[in-house]
C-alpha positions, 0 to 999 in steps of 0.5 A: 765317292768322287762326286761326293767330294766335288759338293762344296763343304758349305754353300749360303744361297741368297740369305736374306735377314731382316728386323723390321725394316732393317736389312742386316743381311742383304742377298748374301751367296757363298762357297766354302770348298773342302779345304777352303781358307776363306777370310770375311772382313767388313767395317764394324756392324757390316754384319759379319757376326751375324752372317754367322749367326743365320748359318750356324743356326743362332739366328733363322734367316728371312729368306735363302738356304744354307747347305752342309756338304750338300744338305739343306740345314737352313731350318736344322738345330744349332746341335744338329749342324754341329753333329753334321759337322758344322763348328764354331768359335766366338768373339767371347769364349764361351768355356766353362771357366771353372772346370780344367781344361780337360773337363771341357775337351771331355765335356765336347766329346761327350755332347758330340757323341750324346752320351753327356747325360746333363754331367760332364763325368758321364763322358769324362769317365771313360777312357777312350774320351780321355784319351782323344781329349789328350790328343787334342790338347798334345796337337794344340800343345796344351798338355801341360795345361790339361788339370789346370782351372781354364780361367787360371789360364792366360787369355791367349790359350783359352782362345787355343782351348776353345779352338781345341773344343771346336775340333774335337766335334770333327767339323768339315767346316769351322767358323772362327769369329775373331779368334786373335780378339783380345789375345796379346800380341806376344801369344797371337803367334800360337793362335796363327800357328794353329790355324796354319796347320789346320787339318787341310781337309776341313773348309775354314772361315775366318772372321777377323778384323786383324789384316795382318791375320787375315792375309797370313791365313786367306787363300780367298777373301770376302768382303762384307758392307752394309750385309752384302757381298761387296766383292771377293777374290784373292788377298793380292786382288782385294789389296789391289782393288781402290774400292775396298780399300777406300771403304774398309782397308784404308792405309792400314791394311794396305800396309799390312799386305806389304808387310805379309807380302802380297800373300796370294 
């Protein structure tokens, strides 16, 4: 048991990925500890989304591994990490708008558990995922919410209801791809909320261009340029470092550092 728990949730060996002669994803190697609170960040198109993308499976990489608690999943199915315990969020959620809140929650479950057969019911008939749907939902104060249609919801508790979704998979690693886009800053503060008080069992990485975000959540930070690992260390030691703020933070995110604090 014990050597169990020393396996990192999640290692990127060398991951290589190329279109034609376009190197996207260049040597990329990373950790992700049990429990890890780790922040990418990159300038635009320094092929943050699609890292993500070779290890959550959308995208098959050129060269390299990626492992899950210690098991090789570079050729594993999208749904095979999932059920491994491998989640993820999206830039642009990805729920279904014309269902209620719970519909979706129930939807999750019952995927996760196979036992959807093609229709929603299947899964939301029975008690006992209803019931851990509406456990959900009360961790992430969405009780309320629960019959109402999600697109009648404000876009703030949709990004909650797709993190919602993301965690009734019981992930060890969760992968949030910019989950304050687009939320307006009076309901930014219940997606940071949530994100604090995330199981401190589960290894997280977040994706987000927002530093005020990033050096509120990060206990770890990598820097991503051009597809490689430019660097990473602690939020204090990149807001410190002169070359990253010279090709992504600018005085922006040193500012953002001062106003969080130095966090690390």
């Amino acid at each position: 048991m014990t050597a169990a728990l020393q396996v990192p949730a999640l290692q990127v060996q060398n991951l290589h990925r190329s279109f034609g002669a376009l190197n996207v994803t260049r040597d990329v190697t990373m950790t992700l500890e049990r429990g890890a609170r780790c922040a990418l960040i990159g300038p635009n198109g320094a092929g943050k989304t699609t890292l993500v993308n070779l290890i959550t499976g959308v995208l098959a990489p050129s060269s390299g591994k990626v492992l899950l608690n210690g098991v090789d999943i570079t050729t594993s199915s999208q749904a095979a990490r999932a059920r491994g315990g491998l989640a993820r969020t999206f830039q642009i959620n990805q729920l279904f708008r014309g269902l209620s809140v719970l519909e979706n929650i129930c939807m999750a479950i019952g995927e996760r558990d196979g036992e959807n057969n093609n229709m929603w019911r299947s899964a939301g008939a029975k008690r006992s995922v209803i019931d851990e749907a509406l456990d959900h939902l009360d961790s992430l104060r969405l009780v309320d919410d629960a019959l109402r249609l999600v697109r009648e919801l404000p876009y703030g508790r949709q990004r909650l209801v797709e993190i919602a979704i993301a965690l009734a998979q019981k992930p060890r690693v969760l992968l949030l791809d910019e989950p304050a886009a687009g939320v307006p800053s009076s309901e930014s503060h219940l997606i940071l909320d949530v994100v604090a008080n995330l199981d401190p069992d589960i290894a997280v990485l977040i994706i987000e261009h927002d530093m005020d975000v990033v050096f509120r959540f990060a206990r770890e930070i990598i820097v991503l340029v051009q597809g490689a690992v430019f660097t990473q260390g602690t939020p204090k030691e990149i807001m410190s470092n002169e070359d990253v703020r010279a090709v992504y933070l600018g005085q922006e995110g040193h500012d953002a550092v001062q106003r969080g604090g130095g966090h690390g």
